[in-house]
N, C-alpha and C positions, 0 to 999 in steps of 0.2 A: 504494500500500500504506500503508496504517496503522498505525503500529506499536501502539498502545493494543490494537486489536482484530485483530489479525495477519493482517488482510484487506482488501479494498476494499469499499468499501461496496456496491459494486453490485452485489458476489456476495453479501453479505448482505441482501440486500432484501428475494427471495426466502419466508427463513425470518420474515425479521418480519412479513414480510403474514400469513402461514398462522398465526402466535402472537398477531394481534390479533383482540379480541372485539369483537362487532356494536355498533354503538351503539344506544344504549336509546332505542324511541319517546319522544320527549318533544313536550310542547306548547311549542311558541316563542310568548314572550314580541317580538311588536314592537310598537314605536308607544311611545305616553307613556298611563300611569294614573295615575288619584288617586282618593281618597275624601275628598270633601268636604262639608259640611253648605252646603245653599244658602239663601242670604242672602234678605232682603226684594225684594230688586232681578231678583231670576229670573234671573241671569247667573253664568256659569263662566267663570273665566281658561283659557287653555291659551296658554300663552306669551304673548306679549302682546297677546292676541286676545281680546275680552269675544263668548259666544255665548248666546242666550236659552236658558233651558229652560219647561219646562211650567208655568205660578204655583203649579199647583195642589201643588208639591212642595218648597217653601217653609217650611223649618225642616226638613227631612228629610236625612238622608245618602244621598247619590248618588254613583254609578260614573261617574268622566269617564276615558273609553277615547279617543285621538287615533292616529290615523295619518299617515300623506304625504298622503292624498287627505277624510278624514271626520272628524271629533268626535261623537262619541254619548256620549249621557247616558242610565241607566240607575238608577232607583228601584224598590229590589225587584226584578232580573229585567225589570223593563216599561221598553221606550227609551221615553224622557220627549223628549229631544230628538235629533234627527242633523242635523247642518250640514254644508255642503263645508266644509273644513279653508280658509281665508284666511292668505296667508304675508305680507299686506303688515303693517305695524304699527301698531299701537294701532287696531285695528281694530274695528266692534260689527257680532256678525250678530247680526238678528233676525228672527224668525218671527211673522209677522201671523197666526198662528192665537196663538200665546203672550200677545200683545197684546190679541187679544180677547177673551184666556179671564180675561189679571188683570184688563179693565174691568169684567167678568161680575163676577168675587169682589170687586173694590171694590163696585160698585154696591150687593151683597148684603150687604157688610161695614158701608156707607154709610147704607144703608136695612133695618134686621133688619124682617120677619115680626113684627108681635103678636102675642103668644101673648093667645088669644081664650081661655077658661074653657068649653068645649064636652065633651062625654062619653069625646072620647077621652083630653085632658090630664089629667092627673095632679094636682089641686090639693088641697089641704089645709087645712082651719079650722086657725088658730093657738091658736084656743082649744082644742083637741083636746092641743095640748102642753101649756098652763098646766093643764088640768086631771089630766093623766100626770105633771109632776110638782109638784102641791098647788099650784100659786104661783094659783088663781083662788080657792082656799078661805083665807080668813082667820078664824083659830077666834080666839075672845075667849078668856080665863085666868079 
């Protein structure tokens, strides 16, 4: 007997079940998140584990989602990268498709495209400006 509540708990147990309310759906939160802007280097920490992600998302803010078992990385809604999760330390995973895709954009960064003067580029006489504003006309006094 209890004197506080002038009973045993175990007869009142009963009324507390029936007087509690349902718990509310919610979405559970596990694992580790962040938002981060990814760096030149294409890699996300998540603990002390360096993991590639896509080159192609390089300056952009990204969703790193980790669990017990995966790391995904998420630009806009689009998984950019998913690794197994590595629990050893200082560890780097990388994706040889990741590696192929920043040699592609060095290469292209490396070597630009000449822009050739052809019907569909867009080019413009300079003199078309000197003369919109007077600087080709020189009036004498």
């Amino acid at each position: 007997m209890v004197r506080t509540i002038k009973a045993r708990p175990s007869e009142l147990l009963a009324a507390d079940t029936d007087a509690m309310l349902a718990l509310p759906p919610a979405v559970l939160h596990l694992g580790w998140r962040n938002h981060v802007r990814l760096g030149r280097d294409y890699y996300v920490r998540v603990d002390t584990g360096d993991y590639s992600v896509d080159p192609r998302a390089i300056g952009a803010r990204v969703d790193v989602a980790a669990d017990l078992d995966t790391v995904r990385v998420r630009h806009g809604g689009r998984l950019v990268a998913e690794h197994p999760r590595r629990w050893a330390r200082n560890m780097t995973v990388t994706d040889p498709a990741h590696v192929a895709t920043a040699a592609t954009l060095r290469h292209h960064y490396q070597h630009p495209t000449p822009a050739t003067p052809d019907g569909d580029a867009m080019v413009r006489d300079l003199a078309d400006y000197d003369r919109a504003f007077g600087l080709g006309e020189v009036s004498q006094p």
